[in-house]
C-alpha positions in Angstrom: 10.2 -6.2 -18.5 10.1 -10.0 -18.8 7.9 -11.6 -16.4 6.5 -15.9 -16.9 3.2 -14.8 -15.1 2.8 -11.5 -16.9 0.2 -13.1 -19.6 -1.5 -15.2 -17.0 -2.0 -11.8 -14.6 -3.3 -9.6 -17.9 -5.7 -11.6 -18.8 -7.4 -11.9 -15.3 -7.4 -8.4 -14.3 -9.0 -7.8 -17.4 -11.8 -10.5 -17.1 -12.1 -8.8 -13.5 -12.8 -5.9 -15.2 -15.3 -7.0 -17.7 -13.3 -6.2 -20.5 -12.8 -7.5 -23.8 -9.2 -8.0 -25.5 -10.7 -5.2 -28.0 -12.0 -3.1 -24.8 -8.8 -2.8 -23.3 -6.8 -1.9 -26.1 -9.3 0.9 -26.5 -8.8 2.2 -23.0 -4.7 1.8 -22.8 -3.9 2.3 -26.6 -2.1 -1.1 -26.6 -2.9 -3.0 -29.9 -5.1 -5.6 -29.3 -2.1 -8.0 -31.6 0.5 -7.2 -28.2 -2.4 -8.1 -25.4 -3.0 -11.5 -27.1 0.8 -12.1 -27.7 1.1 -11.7 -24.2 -2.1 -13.9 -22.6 -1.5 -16.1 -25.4 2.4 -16.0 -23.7 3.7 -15.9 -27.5 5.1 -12.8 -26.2 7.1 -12.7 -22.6 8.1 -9.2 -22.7 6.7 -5.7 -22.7 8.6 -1.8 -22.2 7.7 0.4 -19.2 5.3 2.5 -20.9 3.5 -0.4 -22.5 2.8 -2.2 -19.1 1.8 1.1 -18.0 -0.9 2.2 -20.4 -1.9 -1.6 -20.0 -2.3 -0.5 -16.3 -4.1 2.4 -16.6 -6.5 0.6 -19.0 -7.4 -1.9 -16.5 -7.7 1.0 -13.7 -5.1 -0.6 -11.6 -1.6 0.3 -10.3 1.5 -0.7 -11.9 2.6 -3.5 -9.4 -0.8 -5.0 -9.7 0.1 -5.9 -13.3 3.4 -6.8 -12.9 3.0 -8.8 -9.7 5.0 -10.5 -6.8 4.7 -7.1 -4.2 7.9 -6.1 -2.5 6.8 -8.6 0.8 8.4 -12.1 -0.1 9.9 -13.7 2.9 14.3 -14.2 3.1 13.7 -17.2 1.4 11.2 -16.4 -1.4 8.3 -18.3 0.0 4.8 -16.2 0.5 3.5 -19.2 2.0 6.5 -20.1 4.8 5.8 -21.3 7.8 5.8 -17.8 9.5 2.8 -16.8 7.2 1.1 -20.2 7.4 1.2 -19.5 11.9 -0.6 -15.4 10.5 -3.5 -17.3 8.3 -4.2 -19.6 12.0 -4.3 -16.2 14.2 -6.0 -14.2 11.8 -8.6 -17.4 11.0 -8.6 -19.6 13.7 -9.3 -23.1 13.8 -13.7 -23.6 14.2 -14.8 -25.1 17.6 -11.0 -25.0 18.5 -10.4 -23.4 22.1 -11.5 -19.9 23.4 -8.7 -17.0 24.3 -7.9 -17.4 28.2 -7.3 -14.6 30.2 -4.4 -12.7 30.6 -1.8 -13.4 33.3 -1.3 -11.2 36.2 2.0 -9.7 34.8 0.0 -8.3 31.1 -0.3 -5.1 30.0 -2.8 -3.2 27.7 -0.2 -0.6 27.1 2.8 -3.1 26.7 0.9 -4.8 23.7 -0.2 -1.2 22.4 3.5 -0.4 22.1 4.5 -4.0 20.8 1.9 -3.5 17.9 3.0 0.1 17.0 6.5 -1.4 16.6 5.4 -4.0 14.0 3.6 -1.1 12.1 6.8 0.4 12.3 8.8 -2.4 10.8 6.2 -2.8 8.3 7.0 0.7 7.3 10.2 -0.5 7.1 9.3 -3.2 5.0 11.0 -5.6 7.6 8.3 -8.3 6.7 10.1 -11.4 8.0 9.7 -9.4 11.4 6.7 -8.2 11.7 5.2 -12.3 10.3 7.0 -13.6 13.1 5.3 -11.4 15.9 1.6 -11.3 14.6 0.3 -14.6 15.4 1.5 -13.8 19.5 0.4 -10.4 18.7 -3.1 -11.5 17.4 -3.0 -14.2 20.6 -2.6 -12.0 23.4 -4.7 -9.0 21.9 -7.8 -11.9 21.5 -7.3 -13.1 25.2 -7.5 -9.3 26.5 -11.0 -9.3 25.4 -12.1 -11.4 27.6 -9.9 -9.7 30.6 -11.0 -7.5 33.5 -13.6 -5.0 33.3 -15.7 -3.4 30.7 -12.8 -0.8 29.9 -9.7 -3.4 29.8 -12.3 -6.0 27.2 -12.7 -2.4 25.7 -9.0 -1.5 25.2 -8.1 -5.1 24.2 -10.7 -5.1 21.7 -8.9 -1.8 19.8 -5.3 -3.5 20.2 -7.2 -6.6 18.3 -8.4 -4.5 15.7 -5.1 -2.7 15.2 -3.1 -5.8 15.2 -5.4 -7.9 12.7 -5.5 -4.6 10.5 -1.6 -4.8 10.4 -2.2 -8.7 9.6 -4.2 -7.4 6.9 -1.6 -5.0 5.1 0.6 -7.8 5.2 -1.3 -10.0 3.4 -1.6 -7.4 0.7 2.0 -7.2 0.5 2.0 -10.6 0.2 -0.6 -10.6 -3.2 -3.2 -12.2 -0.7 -5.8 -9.8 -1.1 -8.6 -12.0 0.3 -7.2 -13.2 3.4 -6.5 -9.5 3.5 -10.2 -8.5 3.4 -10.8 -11.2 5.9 -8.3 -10.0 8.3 -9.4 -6.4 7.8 -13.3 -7.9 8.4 -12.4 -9.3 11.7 -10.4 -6.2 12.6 -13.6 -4.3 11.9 -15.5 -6.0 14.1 -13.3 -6.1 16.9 -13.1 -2.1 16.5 -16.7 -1.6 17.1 -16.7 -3.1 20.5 -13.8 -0.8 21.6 -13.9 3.0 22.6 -12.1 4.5 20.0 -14.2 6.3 17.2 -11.6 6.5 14.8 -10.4 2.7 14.5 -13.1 1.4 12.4 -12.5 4.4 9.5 -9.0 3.8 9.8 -9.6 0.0 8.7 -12.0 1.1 6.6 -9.2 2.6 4.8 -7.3 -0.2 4.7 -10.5 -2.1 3.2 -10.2 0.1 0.4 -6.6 0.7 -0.1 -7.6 -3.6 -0.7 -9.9 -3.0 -3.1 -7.7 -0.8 -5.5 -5.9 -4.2 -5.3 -8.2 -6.0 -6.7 -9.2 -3.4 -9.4 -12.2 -2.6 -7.4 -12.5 1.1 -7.9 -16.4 1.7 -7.4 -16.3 0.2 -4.0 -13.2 1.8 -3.2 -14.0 5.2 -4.2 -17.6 4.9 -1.9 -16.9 3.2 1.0 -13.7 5.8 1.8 -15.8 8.5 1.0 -18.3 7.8 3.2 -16.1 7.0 5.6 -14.7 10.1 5.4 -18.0 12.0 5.4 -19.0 10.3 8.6 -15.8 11.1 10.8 -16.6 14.9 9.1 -20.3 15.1 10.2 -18.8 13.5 13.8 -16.7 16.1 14.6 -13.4 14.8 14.7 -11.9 16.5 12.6 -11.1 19.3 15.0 -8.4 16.5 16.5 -5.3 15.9 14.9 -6.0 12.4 14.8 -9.3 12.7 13.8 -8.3 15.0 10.9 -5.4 12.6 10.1 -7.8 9.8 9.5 -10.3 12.2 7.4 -7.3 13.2 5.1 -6.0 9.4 4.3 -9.5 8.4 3.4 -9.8 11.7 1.2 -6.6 11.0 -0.3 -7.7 7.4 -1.0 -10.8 8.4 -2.5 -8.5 10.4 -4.8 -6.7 7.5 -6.1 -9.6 5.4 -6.4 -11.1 8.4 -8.7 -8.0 9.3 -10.5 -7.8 5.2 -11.5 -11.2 5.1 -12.7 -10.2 8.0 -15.0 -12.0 10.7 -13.3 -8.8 13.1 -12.9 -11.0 16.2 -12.3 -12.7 14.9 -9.2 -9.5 13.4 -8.0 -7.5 16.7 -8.3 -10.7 18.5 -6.3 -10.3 15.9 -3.5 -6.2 15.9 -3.7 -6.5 20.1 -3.2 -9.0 19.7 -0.3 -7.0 17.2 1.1 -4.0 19.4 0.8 -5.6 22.1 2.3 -6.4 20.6 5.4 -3.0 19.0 6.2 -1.8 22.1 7.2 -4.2 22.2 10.5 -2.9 19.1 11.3 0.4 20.4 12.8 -1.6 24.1 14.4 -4.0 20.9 16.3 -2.9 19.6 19.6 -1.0 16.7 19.5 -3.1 13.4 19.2 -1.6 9.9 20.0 1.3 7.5 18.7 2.0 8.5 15.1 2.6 4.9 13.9 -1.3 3.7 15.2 -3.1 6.3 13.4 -3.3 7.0 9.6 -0.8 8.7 7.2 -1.6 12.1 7.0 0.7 15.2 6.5 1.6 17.9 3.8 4.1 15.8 2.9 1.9 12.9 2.4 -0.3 14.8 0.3 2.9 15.9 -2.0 4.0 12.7 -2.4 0.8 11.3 -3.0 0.7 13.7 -5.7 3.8 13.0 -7.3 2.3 9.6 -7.1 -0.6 10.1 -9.4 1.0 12.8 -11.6 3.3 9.9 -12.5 0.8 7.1 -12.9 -1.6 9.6 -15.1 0.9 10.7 -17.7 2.5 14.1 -16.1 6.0 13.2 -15.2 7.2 16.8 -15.9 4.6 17.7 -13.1 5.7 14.8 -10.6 9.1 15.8 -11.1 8.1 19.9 -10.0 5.9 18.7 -7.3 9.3 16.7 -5.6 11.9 19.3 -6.4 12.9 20.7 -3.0 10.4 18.3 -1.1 11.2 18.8 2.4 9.5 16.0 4.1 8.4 15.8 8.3 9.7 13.6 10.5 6.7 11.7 11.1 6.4 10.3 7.4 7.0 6.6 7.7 10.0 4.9 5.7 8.0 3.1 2.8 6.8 6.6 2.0 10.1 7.7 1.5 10.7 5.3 -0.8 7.8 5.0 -2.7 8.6 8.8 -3.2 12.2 7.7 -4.9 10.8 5.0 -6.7 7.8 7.4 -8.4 10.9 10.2 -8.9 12.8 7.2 -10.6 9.8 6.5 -12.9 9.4 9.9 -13.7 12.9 10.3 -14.7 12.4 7.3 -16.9 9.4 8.5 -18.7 10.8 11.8 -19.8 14.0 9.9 -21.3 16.2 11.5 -17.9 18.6 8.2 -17.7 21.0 9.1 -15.6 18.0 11.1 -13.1 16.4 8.3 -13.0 19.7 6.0 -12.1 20.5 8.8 -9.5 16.6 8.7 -7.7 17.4 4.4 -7.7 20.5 5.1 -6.4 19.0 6.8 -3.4 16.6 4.1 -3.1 19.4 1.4 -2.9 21.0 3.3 0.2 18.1 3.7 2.0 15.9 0.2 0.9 18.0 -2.2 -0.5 16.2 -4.9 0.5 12.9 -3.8 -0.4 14.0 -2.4 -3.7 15.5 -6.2 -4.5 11.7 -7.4 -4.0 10.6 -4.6 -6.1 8.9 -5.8 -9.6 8.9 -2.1 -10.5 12.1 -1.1 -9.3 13.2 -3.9 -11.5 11.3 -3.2 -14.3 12.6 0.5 -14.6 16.3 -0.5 -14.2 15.6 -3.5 -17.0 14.3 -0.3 -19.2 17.0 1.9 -18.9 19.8 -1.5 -19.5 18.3 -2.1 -23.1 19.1 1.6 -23.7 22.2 1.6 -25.9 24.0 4.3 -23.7 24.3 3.3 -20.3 24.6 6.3 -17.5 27.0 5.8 -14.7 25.7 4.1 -12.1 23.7 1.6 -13.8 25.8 -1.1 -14.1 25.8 -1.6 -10.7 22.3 -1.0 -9.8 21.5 -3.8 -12.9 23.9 -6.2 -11.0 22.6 -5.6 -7.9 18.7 -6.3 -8.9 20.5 -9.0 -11.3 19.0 -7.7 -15.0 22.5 -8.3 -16.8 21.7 -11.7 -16.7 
């Protein structure tokens, strides 16, 4: 993989870790000679498995390392105009004016449904889209606040929280991990002056899926589990939708653990979690699947694959998707996430042409996302310096433009 900012990114994730050039050659078994050729930017390029042990030294995931997330705007900007109009909702001016109320002719439930469709396109990864309805979004959820009676303020308060947590994802996708924990703050806060018990462990999720971001593991790992612990000891995990957002916090906690090297507590959480997802479809069904968390036996599977992949077992990944049969309720970017871990796989146990066949799949069903992709890229540019190209490959190295 060639990359201008890979230097520049190594050496601050690992001064964010505390870690000498010596320290983190230790952890990854990278020479310390190849880490100073590359922050020293004497050296521009590095091979899949060496940007991966680097990655796993610094305990965080690939795409952190390799940088520019799959959520750059049609025209390559991160900082457009549409996402210049999210910072203003999500941080508004100081002493600028107050939400007004609502007209006559809003609806709670209209804006409910209008924010579950941007969580849908952001599923989608349809970035562009979801950019250019958050700031309204964000708008009219702040003015229902301050709208009718105690139960409307209520119910505006949790379409705030929802809508600034989506704000929030975004920004992650967009590498701005700050404003994302500033959105997710807010989002927080508005969820703790509505009537839903579940909204503020759902963000609280999203707080630390921000913090594996930024390589912050120990705060990760604690704040989900307790999280998790507290919806336990509440007793909502009898609901489906309480138990959905008990299992994504689990499953988080697992990452967290599994990135700070502790694979043995993060394959005890990973089996509890899987063990629970299958009471989630015997429950009654709980609310709109794309305003809760992620949280299925398929999500636990592919979550598996996930870390079986980024810890060294691609045999295992590749057993644990064989035959993966995957419900109708797991979102689009876990699909391809899925493909994209299969693809690595593949690439890791010298598979060429599986892993040309998994990208393949990925083109048809995310071509635009898998264009954005730094790691999509970075396995295809891999398997092109191989000298016996499988079919198929030309095209996919055309089509994320590596021949050149």
């Amino acid at each position: 993989m060639a990359d201008e900012g890979l230097g520049k990114t190594l050496r601050r994730l690992r001064r964010l870790a505390s870690l000498t050039e010596e320290e983190l050659a230790e952890r990854s078994g990278v020479s310390v000679d190849v880490i100073r050729q590359l922050e020293q930017r004497r050296k521009h390029s590095a091979r899949l498995p060496t940007l991966h042990a680097l990655a796993n030294g610094l305990g965080v995931e690939l795409t952190t390392l390799l940088g520019d997330p799959p959520a750059v705007t049609a025209g390559g900007e991160s900082d457009g105009p549409r996402f210049v109009a999210v910072r203003r909702a999500v941080m508004p001016a100081p002493w600028g004016p107050q939400p007004e109320p609502v007209g006559p002719d809003f609806s709670v439930e209209r804006l409910r449904e209008q924010i579950a469709d941007g969580w849908s396109q952001y599923h989608a990864a349809e970035f562009d889209s979801v950019m250019k309805s958050l700031p309204d979004l964000i708008t009219d959820a702040r003015s229902a606040t301050v709208s009718g009676s105690d139960d409307d303020r209520r119910a505006g308060f949790a379409a705030l929280g929802k809508a600034l947590q989506l704000a929030g994802h975004v920004a992650v996708r967009m590498g701005k991990t700050d404003l994302a924990l500033t959105s997710l703050e807010r989002a927080i806060d508005a969820a703790e002056q509505s009537a839903d018990p579940l909204l503020v462990p759902m963000i609280v999720n999203s707080v630390a899926w921000t913090y594996q971001r930024q390589g912050r593991l120990e705060d990760a790992l604690g704040i989900a589990l307790r999280s998790a612990e507290a919806v336990e000891s509440g007793g909502h995990t009898d609901t489906a939708d309480g138990l959905k957002v008990w299992g994504a916090l689990t499953m988080s906690a697992a990452t967290s653990a599994a990135r700070s090297g502790d694979y043995e507590r993060a394959a005890e959480l990973m089996a509890g979690a899987e063990k629970e997802a299958a009471r989630v479809a015997k429950l009654p069904a709980g609310s709109d699947n794309r305003m809760v968390s992620v949280f299925s036996p398929s999500s636990v599977r592919i979550e598996r694959v996930r870390l079986a992949v980024q810890y060294g077992h691609p045999q295992d990944a590749l057993a644990l998707a064989k035959g993966m049969r995957l419900s109708k309720d797991t979102p689009p970017s876990w699909r391809t996430w899925l493909l994209l871990d299969v693809a690595r796989a593949h690439t890791d146990t010298g598979d060429a042409a599986g892993a040309v066949k998994a990208l393949e799949s990925l083109r048809r069903v995310a071509p635009t996302w898998m264009q954005h992709h730094t790691l999509a890229v970075a396995i295809v540019r891999d398997l092109w310096a191989l000298p016996n190209h499988p079919a198929g490959l030309r095209s996919l190295a055309e089509f994320l433009g590596v021949t050149e």
